[in-house]
N, C-alpha and C positions, 0 to 999 in steps of 0.2 A: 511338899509336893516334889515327888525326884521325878523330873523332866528333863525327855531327851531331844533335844533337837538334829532334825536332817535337812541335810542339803545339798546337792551334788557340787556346788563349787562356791567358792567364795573368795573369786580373784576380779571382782570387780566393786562399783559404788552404783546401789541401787536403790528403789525402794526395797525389795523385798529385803534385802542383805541390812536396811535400816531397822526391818522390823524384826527380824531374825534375833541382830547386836538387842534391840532392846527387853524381850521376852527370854535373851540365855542372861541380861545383868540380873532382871527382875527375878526371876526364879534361881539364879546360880547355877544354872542348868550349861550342861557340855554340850558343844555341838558335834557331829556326826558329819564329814565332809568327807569329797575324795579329792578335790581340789584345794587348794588354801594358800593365797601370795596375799601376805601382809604389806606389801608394798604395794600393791592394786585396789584393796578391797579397805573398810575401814578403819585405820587406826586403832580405835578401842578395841577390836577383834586382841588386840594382842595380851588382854585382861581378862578373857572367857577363857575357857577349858575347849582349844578346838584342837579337835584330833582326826589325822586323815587317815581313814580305811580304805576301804576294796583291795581289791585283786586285778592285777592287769590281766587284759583281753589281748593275746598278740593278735588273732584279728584285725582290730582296732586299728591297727599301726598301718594298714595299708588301702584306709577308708579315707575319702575328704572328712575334713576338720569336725563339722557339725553332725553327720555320721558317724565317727567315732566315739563321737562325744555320747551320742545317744544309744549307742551301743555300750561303751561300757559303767554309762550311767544305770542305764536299764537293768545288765546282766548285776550289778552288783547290789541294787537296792536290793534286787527281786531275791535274791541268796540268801542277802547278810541276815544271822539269826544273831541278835541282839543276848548277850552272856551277860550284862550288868544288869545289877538290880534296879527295877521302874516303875514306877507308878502308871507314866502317860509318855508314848512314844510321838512325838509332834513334826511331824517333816514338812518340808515347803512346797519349793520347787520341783513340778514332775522330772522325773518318774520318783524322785523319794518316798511318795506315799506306797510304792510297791514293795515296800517294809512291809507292807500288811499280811503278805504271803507269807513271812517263815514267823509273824511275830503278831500279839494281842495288844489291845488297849492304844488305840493310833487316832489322836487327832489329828487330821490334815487340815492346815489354813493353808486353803488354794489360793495362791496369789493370781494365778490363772489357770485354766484349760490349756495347754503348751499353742501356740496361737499357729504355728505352721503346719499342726495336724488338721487346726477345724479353720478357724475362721478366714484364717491369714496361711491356706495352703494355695490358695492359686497364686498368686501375690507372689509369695518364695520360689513357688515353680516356677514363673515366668522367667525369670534370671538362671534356670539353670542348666548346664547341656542335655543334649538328650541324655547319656549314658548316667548323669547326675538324676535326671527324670525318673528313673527306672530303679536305682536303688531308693532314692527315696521315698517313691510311691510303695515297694516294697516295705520298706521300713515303717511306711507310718501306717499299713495295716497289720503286722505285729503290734506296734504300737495300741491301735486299735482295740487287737483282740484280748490283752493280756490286762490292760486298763477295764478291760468291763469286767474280766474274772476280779481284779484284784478289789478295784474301788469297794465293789459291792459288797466286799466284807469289813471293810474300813468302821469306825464304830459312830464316828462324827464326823464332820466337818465344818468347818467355817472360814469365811471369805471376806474382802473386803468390800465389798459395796452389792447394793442389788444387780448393776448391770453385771455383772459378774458370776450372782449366784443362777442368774436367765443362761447363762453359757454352761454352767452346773448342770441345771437340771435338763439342759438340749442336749447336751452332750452325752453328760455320764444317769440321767434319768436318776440324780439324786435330792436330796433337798440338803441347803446348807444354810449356817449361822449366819448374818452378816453381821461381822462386829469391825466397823470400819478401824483402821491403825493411827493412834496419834500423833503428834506431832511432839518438838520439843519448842513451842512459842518462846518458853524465856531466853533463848540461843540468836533470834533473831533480833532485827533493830533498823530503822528508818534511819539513815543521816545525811540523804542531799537526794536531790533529785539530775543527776550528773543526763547529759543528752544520746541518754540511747535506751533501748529496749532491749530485754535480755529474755533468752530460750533456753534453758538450762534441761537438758534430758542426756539419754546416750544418746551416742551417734549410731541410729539402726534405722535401717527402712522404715520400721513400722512409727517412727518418732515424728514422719516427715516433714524433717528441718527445712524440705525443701519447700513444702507449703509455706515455710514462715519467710523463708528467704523470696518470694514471687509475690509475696505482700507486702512485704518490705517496700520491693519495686515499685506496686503500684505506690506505696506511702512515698515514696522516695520522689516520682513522678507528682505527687498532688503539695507535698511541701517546700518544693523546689530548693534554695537554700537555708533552710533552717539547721541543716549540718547536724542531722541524730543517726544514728549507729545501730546496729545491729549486733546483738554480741550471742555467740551461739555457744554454749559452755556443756559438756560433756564427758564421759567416761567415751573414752574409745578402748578396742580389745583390737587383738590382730589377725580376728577373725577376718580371712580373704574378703567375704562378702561385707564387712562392714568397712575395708578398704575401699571398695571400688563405689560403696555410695559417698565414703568421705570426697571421690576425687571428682563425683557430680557435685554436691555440694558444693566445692572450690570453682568449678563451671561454671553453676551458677550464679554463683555471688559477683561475678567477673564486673564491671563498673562499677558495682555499689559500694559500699563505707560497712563491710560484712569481717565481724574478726571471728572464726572459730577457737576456742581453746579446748586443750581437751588435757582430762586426768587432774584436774586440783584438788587441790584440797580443800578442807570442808570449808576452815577460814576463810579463804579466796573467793570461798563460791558466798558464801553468806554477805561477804563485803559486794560483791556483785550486784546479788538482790537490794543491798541497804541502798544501793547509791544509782540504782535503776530510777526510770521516769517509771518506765512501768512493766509484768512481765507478758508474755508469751506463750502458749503451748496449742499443740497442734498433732498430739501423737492418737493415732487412728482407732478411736472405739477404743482407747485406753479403758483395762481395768478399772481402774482407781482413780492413781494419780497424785502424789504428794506433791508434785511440783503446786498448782495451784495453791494447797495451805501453806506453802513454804511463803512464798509469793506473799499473801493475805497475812502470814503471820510477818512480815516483813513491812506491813504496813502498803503495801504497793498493788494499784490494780493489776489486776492479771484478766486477759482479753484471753479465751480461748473456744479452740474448735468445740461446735455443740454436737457432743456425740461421746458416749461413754461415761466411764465415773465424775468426772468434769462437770456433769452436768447434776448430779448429787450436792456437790458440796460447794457451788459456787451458785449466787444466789445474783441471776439476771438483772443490773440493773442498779443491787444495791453494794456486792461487793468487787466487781466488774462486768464484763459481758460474755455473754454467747455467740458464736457468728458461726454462720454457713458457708461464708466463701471465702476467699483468699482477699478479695476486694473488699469485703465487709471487714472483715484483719483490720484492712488499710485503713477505712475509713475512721472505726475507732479507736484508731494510734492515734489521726491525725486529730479528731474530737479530743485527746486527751492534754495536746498536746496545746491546744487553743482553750486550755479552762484550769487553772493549776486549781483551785477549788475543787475542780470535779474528780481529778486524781486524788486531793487530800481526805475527801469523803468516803470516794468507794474505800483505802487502803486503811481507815478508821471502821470503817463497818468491819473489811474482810480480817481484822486484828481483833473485834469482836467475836467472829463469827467464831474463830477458831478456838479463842482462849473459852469459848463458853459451849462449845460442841466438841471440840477433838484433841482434847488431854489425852494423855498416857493412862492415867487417873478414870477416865471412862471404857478405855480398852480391856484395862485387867480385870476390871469388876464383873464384866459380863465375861473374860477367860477364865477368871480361877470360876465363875459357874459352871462352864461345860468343861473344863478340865477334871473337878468334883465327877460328872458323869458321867465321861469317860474311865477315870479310876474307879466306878465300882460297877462298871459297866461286867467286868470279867474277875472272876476268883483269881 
């Protein structure tokens, strides 16, 4: 199978950028970037065939950061005619799938709908000036308009999770595969139960650390001295807007026992999850969500917001919980924390759950299927 991978950048530590690294080892497949710091993004990247394309936009250069970005992410997928011999063109993150305009044979695994176009545009509006308002609402109806020409000729799709493929088919009135992403279980490892709880995502509004950090409180408030910790561990970028929520974040945390870290490495973070009581997550109608199996295959409950992919792959009850509030957070920290059995069971279920639902092993089987149909989809 000659598979080509797209993506407009790869200067960070993500899910998507995890699942990227593991479909270009698995195929040997090149990827297709216009960004690329090996120093930001993961390690192994420097073992794949990544090569950075496009063409600058001087436009660009006199845009805010995240307009820029979507300008000459935009103008250059939607150009570039692919010259190397292919099988299946596979792009990621939008607007990569607008390869489909000069080019055949294109699976897209949507890792999302771009979430400040649809779901999560008023959200981003609110923070930004009027004259910020104005181009960007501009922007995301090109965005809009070029996205229904392009998608609709795309030849597949597939996605990770159903909440996700429901934002597919609202969005771009498509139908997509769900073939959720695995995990690596044998990477992870239980080795203490050290006294804090750990949030591991980026640092981005939509993640809101902030919710975890106001449950904290209450926890903090209802366990009086039992002296546990909050550790908030993430990919930061120096995108302005992800600045200025890192410096609410530090606001907030002001009296409580709150460490952020941000940009580790992979080792760093897995020793994190080993030696956690238990994890965290709380990012809004998330897509997916790997933090959870990360978590589960780590051995360790993970309490998270009920809403989104979270709510697929964690099982109420038996491999941690769901909760609605910030107070309910709280309350099943503090449950966790008065039952060391009750921790050792959920993080034995959720090391079940994974190693017997979300291999790598289950991902390819169902890809090299619809990869097969996409390659004889076109002469």
């Amino acid at each position: 199978m000659k598979l080509i991978l797209l993506q407009p950048y790869l200067n960070i530590k993500g899910g998507a950028e995890r699942v990227i690294l593991e479909i270009a080892k698995h195929y040997k497949a090149p990827v297709l970037t216009l960004e690329y710091d090996k120093t930001k993004t993961y390690e192994e990247f420097e073992d794949v065939d990544v090569n950075v394309v496009g063409k600058k936009v001087p436009l660009s250069n006199f845009l805010p950061y995240r307009a820029s970005q979507g300008l000459r992410y935009g103008y250059n997928f939607y150009n570039l005619k692919i010259k190397e011999d292919y099988d299946v063109l596979n792009p990621h993150i939008s607007p990569s799938e607008w390869i489909r305009h000069n080019n055949n044979r294109v699976l897209w695994y949507c890792h999302t709908p771009p979430r400040e176009v649809y779901d999560l545009y008023k959200t981003r509006m609110a923070n930004r000036s009027y004259k910020e308002k104005l181009l960007y609402s501009g922007m995301t109806k090109v965005y809009k308009t070029v996205a229904s020409r392009t998608i609709n000729k795309i030849e597949e799709i597939a996605t990770n999770s159903a909440n996700t493929e429901a934002r597919i088919k609202q969005y771009f009135l498509r139908s997509a595969t769900v073939i959720p992403p695995g995990i690596n279980y044998e990477l992870y490892e239980n080795t203490s139960y050290n006294k804090y709880f750990l949030y591991p995502s980026r640092i981005i509004v939509n993640k809101q650390q902030d919710y975890v950090i106001k449950a904290f409180r209450h926890f903090s408030e209802m366990s009086k001295n039992k002296n546990y910790s909050l550790i908030l561990a993430g990919t930061l970028s120096s995108d302005p807007e992800h600045m200025k929520y890192l410096e609410k974040l530090k606001s907030l945390s002001k009296g409580l026992n709150v460490k952020i870290l941000t940009n580790l490495s992979d080792d760093k973070l897995r020793e994190l999850y080993s030696k956690s009581t238990a994890v965290l997550f709380a990012s809004k109608n998330e897509d997916y969500g790997l933090v959870p199996l990360e978590a589960m295959a780590s051995s360790k409950p993970i309490i998270s917001i009920n809403e989104g992919g979270p709510k697929e792959t964690i099982r109420n009850g038996k491999d941690g919980f769901l909760v609605n509030t910030e107070k309910e957070m709280a309350e099943k920290m503090f449950e966790l924390i008065n039952d060391n059995s009750l921790i050792e069971k959920l993080g034995k279920n959720g090391r079940n759950n994974v190693i017997r639902n979300y291999s790598w092993k289950n991902f390819f089987k169902k890809y090299d299927s619809l990869l097969s149909k996409v390659k004889n989809s076109n002469p």
